[in-house]
Residue, then its C-alpha position, 0 to 999 in steps of 0.5 A: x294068038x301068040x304064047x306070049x300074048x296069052x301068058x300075058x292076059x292070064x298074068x293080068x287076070x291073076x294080079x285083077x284076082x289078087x287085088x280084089x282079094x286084098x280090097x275084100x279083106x281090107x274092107x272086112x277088116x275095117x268092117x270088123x275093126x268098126x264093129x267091134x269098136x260098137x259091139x262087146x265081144x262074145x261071152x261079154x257079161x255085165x252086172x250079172x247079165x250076157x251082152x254077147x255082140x250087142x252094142x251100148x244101146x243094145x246091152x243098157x236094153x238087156x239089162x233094164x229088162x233083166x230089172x223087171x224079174x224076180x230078186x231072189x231073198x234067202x235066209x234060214x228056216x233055222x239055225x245052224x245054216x241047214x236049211x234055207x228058204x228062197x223068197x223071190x220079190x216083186x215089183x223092185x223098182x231099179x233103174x239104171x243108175x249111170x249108163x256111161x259105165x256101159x261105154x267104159x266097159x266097151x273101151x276097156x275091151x279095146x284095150x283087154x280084149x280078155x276081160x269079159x266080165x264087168x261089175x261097178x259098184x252102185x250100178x243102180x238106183x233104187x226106191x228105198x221105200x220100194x225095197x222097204x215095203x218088199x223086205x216086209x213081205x219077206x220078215x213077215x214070211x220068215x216069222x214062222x221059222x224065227x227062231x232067236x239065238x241063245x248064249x251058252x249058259x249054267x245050269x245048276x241040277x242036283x249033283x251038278x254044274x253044267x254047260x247048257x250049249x248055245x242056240x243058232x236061231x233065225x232073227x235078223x234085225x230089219x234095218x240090217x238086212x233092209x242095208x244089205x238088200x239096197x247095197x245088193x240090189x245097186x250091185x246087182x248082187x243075187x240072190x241076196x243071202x240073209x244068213x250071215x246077217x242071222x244074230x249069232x250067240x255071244x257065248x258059245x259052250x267053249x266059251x272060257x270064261x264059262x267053262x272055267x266057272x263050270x270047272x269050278x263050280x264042280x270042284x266046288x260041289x266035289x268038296x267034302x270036309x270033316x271036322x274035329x276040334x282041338x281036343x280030339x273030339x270029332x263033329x258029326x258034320x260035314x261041308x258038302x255039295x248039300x250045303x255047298x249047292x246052296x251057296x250058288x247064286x244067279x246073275x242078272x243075266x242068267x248066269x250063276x256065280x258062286x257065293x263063298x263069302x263070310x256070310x254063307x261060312x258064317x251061317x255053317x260054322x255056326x252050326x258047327x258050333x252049335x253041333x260043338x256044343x261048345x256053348x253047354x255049360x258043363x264037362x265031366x271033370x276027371x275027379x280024383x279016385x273016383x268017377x268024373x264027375x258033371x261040373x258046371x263051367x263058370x261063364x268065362x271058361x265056357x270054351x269058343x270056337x275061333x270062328x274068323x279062323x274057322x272060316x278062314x280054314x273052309x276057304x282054303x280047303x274049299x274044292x279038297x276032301x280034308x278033316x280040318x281041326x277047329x282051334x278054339x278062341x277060349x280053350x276048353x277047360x280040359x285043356x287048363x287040368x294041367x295046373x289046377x286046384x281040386x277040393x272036394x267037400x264031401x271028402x274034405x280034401x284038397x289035391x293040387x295039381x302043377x304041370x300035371x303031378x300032384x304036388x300036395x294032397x290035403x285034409x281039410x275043413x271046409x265051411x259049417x253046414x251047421x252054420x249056413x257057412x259052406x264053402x260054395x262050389x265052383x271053378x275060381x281064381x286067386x283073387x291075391x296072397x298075402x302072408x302074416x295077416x288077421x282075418x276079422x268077421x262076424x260069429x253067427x251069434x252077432x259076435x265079431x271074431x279075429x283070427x291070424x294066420x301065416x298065408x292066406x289067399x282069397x278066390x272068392x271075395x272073403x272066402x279063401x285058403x288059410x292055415x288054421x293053427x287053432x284046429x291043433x292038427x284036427x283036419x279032414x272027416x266030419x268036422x266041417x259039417x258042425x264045426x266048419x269055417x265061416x266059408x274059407x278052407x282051413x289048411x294044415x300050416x305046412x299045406x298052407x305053405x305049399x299052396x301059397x308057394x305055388x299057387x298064382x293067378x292063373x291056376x284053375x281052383x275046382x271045388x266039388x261035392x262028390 
């Protein structure tokens, strides 16, 4: 054979040998081009199941078996997310609830060969009551570890207010967590996590709100206020967290509030006016050159408080340590011995004070002891003043008697001063106890004078026996 004719045969069993290659990869092309048009790719994970190269029919196999294991249930064995415990049921009976979505997946793979993993929503049906009957199982489980949550709340101890901090408990409510369990279960989600479902407290320790009533209950209990009245005397009382402690009040829903109205103020300032002693009817009256002496007060000038403003003080100085002085409503009658009449029987003597200087010191002759006529003692007002007049009454024998005199003024219904012309200038000494007055003060004309210029209504007359 030529060497033409064999470089000829070996060129047509080279080409043979090409073609065939060409039509093996074409049909392994074709192959595969039809496989995987009816096979998922590698690494193909569907509702939380591997469908590696497995066709529709294949997959929809798979997973109706992964249907019959365990579904896994976690909630908490108690608060505060540390610890769990995992519940695997039984016997949920889940089907598949639209296999088309299986087909839908092999077609996207055509057109995204990267995307690997396919989830849809409500993938599967499920028996409600199935689920129902198992979830029972679970609560019944978890009833040994039900623990339930707790808000932040006030706790009031003897020195002071503080923040009881919140509980995480365990409780779910059933019909929730029933909800979630059959949205998972159609989703293929597992496990199935309880805990953020877990009833968590409403108030938490740094709740605002509570802290700013903490606050201000402390403030509160840190307050101590002392108390002087207007006259300089100082009240051996005080506002503080022992009274104020009491004050503090709890709210339906466990929490306290504080109770600073009238009503609490009112009950302590009474107190306070008790501890005055503003209501005694005496004071010791500075007489003069000698000792005080223990006077009764007539009932209009027993001195008062002013309570509406006393409380009004309290509420603003709530929360401070302070001394507050109380005003009185009526003041004492030490505050009216700056204008002021003084008599005093024993001595037979009447001093007049006007913006605080003696201004007449006089003898005097006061009602007869003898007679059952003495002048009465006691703290009185100028009734009224009037000059050139008779003064007419009764002798004690039955006998009437009339009397003129320049200036007279009554205080006390018949009883006043006057000028007494017809004492010829004998005032003063024993004189009143045998030969006294019916009841008036018998002054000298110039005394008399004296007064009835400067006396008014509102001078305080104070008669006396020293």
């Amino acid at each position: 054979m030529s060497t033409f004719s064999r470089g000829k045969k070996k060129v047509i069993i080279i080409s043979s040998i090409i073609i065939l290659i060409i039509i093996i990869l074409s049909l392994a092309l074709i192959g595969y081009k039809n496989y995987k048009s009816t096979h998922y790719s590698k690494g193909t994970i569907i509702q939380g199941v591997d469908c590696s190269n497995l066709t529709v029919k294949k997959a929809k196999q798979e997973i109706e078996k992964s249907l019959s294991s365990k579904v896994a249930f976690v909630f908490l064995k108690d608060g505060n997310n540390k610890t769990a415990i995992t519940y695997y049921a039984k016997n949920i009976k889940r089907e598949i609830a639209n296999d088309k979505q299986l087909q839908i997946a092999l077609e996207a793979q055509k057109n995204d060969a990267k995307q690997k993993e396919f989830n849809y929503e409500n993938f599967f049906s499920v028996n409600e009551q199935e689920v129902r009957k198992c979830l029972k199982e679970v609560f019944k489980l978890q009833e040994q570890y039900l623990v339930q949550s707790k808000d932040a709340y006030l706790q009031l101890t003897e020195n002071e207010m503080k923040i009881v901090p919140e509980i995480y408990g365990t409780e779910i409510e059933f019909e929730v967590a029933l909800k979630k369990a059959i949205d998972s279960l159609k989703n293929s989600v597992q496990p199935i996590d309880f805990r953020p479902l877990v009833n968590k407290p409403k108030v938490l320790s740094t709740n605002e709100t509570l802290v700013k009533k903490c606050n201000e209950a402390n403030k509160l209990l840190n307050t101590k206020l002392e108390f002087n009245l207007s006259d300089g005397t100082n009240l051996d009382i005080a506002l503080d967290k022992n009274t104020i402690i009491n004050w503090f009040q709890a709210s339906e829903d466990g929490q306290f509030y504080i109770d600073n109205t009238q009503s609490n103020l009112s009950s302590f300032v009474d107190s306070l006016l008790e501890k005055a002693n503003v209501s005694e009817s005496t004071f010791m009256f500075p007489a003069t050159n000698i000792n005080p002496i223990k006077l009764k007060i007539r009932k209009d000038l027993i001195a008062k408080i002013n309570k509406e403003e006393a409380i009004k003080q309290i509420q603003n100085a709530l929360g401070t340590k302070a001394t507050i002085t109380l005003n009185y409503e009526v003041e004492p009658i030490t505050k009216r011995l700056n204008n002021y009449i003084e008599l005093d029987i024993t001595r037979q003597t009447l001093w007049f004070y006007k913006d605080g200087k003696c201004i007449l010191k006089s003898l005097c002759v006061t009602g007869s002891v003898a007679g059952g006529h003495s002048t009465p003692t006691g703290m009185y007002f100028l009734d009224a003043k009037q000059t050139n007049t008779y003064l007419r009454g009764y002798n004690n024998d039955g006998s009437r008697y009339t009397s003129f005199v320049n200036y007279w003024m009554p205080f006390n219904g018949g009883v006043g001063f006057h000028d007494a012309s017809w004492r010829n200038g004998r005032f003063g000494g024993q004189i009143y106890k045998t030969n006294g007055s019916h009841g008036c003060v018998n002054l000298p004309y110039n005394s008399a004078k004296t007064l009835y210029e400067n006396i008014n209504s509102s001078t305080l007359i104070i008669i006396y026996k020293s």
